[in-house]
C-alpha positions in Angstrom: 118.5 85.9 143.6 117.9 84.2 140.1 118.5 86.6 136.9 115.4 87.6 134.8 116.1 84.8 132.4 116.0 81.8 135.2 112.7 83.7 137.0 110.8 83.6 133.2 112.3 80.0 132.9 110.8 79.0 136.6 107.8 80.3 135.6 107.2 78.1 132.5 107.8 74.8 134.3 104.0 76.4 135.9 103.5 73.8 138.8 106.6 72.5 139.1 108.5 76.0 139.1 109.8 77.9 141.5 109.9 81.9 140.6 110.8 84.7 143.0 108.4 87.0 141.3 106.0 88.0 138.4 108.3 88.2 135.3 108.3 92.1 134.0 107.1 92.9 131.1 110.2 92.3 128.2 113.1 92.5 130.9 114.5 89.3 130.5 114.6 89.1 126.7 117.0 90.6 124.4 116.1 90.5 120.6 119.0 89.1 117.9 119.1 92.2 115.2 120.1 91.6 111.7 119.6 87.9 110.5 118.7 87.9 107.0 115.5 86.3 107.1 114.3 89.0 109.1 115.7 92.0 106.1 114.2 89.6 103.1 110.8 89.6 104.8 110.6 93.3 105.9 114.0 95.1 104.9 111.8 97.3 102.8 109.7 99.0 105.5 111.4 101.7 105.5 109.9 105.1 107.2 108.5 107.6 105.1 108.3 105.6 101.9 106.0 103.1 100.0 107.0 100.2 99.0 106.2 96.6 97.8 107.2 93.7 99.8 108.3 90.3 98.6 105.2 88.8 98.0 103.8 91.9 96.0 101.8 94.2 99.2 101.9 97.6 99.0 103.8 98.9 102.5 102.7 102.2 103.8 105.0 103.6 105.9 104.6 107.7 106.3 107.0 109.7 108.5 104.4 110.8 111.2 103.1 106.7 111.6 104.3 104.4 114.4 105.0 101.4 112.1 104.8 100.3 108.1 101.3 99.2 107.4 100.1 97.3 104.5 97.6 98.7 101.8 95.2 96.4 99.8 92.4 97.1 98.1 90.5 95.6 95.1 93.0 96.7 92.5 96.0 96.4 94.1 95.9 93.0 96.1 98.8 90.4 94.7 95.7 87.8 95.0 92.4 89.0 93.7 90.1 85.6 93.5 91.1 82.7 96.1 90.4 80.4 93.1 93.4 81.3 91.0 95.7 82.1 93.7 98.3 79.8 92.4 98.7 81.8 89.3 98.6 85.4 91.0 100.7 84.3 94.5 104.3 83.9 94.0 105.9 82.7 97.1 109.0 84.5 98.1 112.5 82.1 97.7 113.4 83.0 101.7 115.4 79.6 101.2 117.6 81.0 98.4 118.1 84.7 99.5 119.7 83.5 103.0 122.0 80.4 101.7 123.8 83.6 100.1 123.4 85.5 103.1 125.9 86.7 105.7 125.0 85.4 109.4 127.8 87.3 111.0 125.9 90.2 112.0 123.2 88.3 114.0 125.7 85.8 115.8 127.9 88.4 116.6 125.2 90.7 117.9 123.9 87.3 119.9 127.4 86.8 121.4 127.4 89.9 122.9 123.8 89.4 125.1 124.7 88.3 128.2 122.8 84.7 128.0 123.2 83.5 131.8 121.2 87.1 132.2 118.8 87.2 129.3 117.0 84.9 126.5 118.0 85.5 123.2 114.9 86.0 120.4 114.3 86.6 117.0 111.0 88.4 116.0 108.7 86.7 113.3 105.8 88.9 111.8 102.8 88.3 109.7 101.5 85.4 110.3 99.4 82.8 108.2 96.4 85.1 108.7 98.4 88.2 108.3 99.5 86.9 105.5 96.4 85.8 103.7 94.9 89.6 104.4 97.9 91.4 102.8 97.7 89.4 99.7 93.7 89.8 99.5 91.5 92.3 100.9 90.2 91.7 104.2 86.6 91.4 103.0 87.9 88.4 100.7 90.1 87.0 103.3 87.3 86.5 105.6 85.0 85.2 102.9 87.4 82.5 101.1 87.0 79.7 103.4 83.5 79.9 103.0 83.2 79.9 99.5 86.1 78.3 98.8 87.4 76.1 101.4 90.2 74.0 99.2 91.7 77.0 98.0 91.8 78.7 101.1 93.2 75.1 102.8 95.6 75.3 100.0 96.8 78.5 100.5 97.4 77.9 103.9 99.4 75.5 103.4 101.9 77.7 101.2 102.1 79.8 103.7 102.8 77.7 106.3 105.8 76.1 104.4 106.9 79.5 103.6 107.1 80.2 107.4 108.4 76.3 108.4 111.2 77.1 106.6 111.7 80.9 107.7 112.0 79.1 111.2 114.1 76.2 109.9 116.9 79.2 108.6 116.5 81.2 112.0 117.0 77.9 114.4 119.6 76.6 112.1 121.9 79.2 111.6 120.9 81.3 114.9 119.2 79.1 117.0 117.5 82.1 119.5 116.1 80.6 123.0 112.7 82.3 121.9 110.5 83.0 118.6 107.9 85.5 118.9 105.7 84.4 116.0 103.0 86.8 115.2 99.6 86.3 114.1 96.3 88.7 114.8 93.1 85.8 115.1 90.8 88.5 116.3 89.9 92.1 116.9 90.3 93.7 120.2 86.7 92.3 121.0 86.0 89.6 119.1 87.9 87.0 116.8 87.9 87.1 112.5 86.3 83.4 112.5 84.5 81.2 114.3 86.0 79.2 116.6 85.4 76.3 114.9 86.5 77.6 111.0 89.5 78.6 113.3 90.5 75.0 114.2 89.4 74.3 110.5 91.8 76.1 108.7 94.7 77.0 110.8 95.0 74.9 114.3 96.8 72.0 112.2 99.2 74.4 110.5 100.6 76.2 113.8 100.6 72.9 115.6 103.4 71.6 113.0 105.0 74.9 113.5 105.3 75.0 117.0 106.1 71.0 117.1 109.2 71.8 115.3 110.4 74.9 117.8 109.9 72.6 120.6 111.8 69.9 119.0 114.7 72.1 118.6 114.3 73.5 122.2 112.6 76.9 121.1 110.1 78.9 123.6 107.3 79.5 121.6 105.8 82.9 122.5 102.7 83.7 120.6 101.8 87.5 119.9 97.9 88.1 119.7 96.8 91.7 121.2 93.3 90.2 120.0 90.1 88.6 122.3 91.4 85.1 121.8 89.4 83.9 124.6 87.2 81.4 123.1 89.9 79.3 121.7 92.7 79.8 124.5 92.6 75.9 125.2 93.4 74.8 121.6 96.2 77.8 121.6 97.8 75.7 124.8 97.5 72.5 123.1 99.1 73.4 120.3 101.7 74.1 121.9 102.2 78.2 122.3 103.9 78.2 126.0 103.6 82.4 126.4 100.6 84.0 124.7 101.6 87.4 124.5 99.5 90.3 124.1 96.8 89.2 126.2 94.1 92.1 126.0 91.8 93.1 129.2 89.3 92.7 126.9 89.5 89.1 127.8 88.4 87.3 130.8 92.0 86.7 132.3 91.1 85.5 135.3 89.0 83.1 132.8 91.6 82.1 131.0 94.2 81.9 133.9 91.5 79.1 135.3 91.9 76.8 131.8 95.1 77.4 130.8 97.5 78.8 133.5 98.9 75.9 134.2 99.9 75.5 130.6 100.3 78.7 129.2 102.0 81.9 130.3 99.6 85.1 130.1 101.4 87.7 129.2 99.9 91.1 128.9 97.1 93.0 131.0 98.5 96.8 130.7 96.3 98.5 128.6 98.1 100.2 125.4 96.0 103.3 125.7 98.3 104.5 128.7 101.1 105.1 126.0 100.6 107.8 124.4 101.9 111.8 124.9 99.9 113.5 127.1 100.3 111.0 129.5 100.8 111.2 132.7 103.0 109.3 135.5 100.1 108.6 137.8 98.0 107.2 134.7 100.5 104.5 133.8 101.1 103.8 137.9 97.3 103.3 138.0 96.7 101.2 134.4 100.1 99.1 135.5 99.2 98.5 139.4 95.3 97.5 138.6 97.1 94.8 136.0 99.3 93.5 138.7 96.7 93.8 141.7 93.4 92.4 139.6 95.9 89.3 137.9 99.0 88.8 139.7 98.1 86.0 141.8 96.1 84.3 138.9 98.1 81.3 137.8 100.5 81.7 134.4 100.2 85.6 134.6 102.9 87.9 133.6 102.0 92.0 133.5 103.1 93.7 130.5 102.4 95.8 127.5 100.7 94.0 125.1 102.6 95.1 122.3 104.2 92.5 120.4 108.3 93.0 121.0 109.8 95.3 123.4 109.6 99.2 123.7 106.4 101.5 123.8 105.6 104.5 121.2 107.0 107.1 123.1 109.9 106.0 125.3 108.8 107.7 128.5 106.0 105.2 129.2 108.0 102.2 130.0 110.1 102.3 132.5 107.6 103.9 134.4 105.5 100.8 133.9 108.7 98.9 134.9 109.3 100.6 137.6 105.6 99.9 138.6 105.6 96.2 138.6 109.1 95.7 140.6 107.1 98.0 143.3 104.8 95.4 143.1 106.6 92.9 143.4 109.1 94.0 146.5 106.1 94.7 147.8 104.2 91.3 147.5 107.3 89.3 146.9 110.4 91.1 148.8 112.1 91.0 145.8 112.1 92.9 142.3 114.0 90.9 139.1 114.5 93.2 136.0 
């Protein structure tokens, strides 16, 4: 029987694999903890405080709230006019923070994953859009390559070096089998910009990123838990191999037809099964209709659409684990997590 990790890597050769089942969920992936890119970025989201991160947002993160979240508004936004961005955005020194930085932690903490079992990944949040909307309000994020599309294309561009050489640090001095790369293009149903300011502004930029993880042998796994369905194609030539976070909003089956053979869909479960009055037979029922309305649609994989691994309240997942290995034995004989 393989192990998780050579099922997931079956799957991504698409037509010429061979898997002997649906991958599940996060099973086969084990994240690195501690590298210092990873602390410069977001070491000060720290629960039940506020706080200013390296580029000047202000982090929420109250005690009762799942996760930090960032807090922009007119008067407080590090950017408040796309024109003169240059003079209000200072980009953080990631470079010079991590040459001083200790790396023992991480490699040791990757040593110890058993690698013949599981891939090894490193987690990389806010994206180039992610970014843009916690240094201006979201109103103005939107706006800016309308009004000002040279700025905007500029400050993209920052960004994107910004995060070139946050991977260049994490594959140099780590070198994970996976990045999960994080970047929200849409709302659950609908995306931020058209699909064609979309390919204007940011297809270019994540191409280079993604060229330089493959050239270094990194699976690229892309989180969107957004309706990304009208631009799925150009996400598969740009070279994401796993979207994750794929919402049933979407079309999946849609989506499977363009791109399965390209991309890996990972997602389907429905987030609103995790939550505390839950019950067993709800997230049996959410999990088994993902499994039973995709899992023979090519490049599918059912999981929570979440972007690392865990749920909010730690009861919900194995059950959905345990869910789609009874699916699998069932349609497959066998069960890999």
């Amino acid at each position: 029987m393989l192990t998780p990790k050579q099922n997931l890597l079956e799957c991504l050769k698409f037509q010429n694999g061979h898997p002997e089942c649906l991958p599940n969920d996060y099973t086969m992936i084990r994240g690195i903890p501690g590298d210092p890119c990873f602390k410069f970025a977001r070491g000060n989201r720290v629960r039940g405080t506020t706080s200013l991160d390296r580029w000047g947002t202000t982090i929420l993160f109250p005690e009762d709230a799942p996760a930090a979240v960032p807090f922009v508004t007119p008067e407080n936004a590090p950017c408040k006019d796309i024109e003169t961005w240059r003079e209000e955005v200072k980009v953080p020194d990631i470079a010079g923070y991590c040459a001083g930085a200790s790396w023992e932690e991480s490699l040791a903490a990757k040593a110890e994953i058993d690698q013949d079992r599981y891939l090894t990944c490193t987690v990389m949040g806010t994206g180039i859009f992610e970014q843009m909307h916690m240094l201006m309000t979201f109103d103005d994020t939107l706006l800016a390559p309308i009004i000002d599309p040279d700025n905007t294309h500029d400050m993209i561009e920052a960004i994107k070096e910004y995060r070139l050489t946050y991977m260049k640090l994490i594959v140099e001095n780590l070198h994970p089998d996976m990045i999960i790369s994080h970047d929200d293009w849409g709302s659950k149903n609908g995306l931020f910009y058209s699909p064609e300011v979309w390919e204007e502004f940011f297809m270019e930029p994540y191409r280079e990123l993604y060229h330089y993880l493959h050239e270094n042998g990194v699976i690229v796994m892309h989180h969107g838990d957004s309706y990304l369905e009208p631009i799925v194609e150009q996400m598969a030539d740009i070279g994401i191999d796993i979207w994750q976070g794929v919402l049933p909003t979407n079309d999946i089956a849609k989506i499977s037809a363009k791109v399965g053979g390209r991309m890996l869909l990972m997602g389907g479960i429905d987030s609103i099964i995790d939550r505390p009055d839950v019950t067993e037979e709800e997230i049996r029922r959410e999990t088994r209709r993902a499994c039973t309305e995709y899992g023979e649609l090519p490049g599918f994989w059912p999981g929570i659409t979440y972007g690392g691994p865990g749920t909010l309240y730690p009861e919900v997942l194995p059950v959905i684990v345990d869910e789609i290995d009874r699916y699998n034995m069932e349609r497959f004989g066998v069960a890999i997590s």
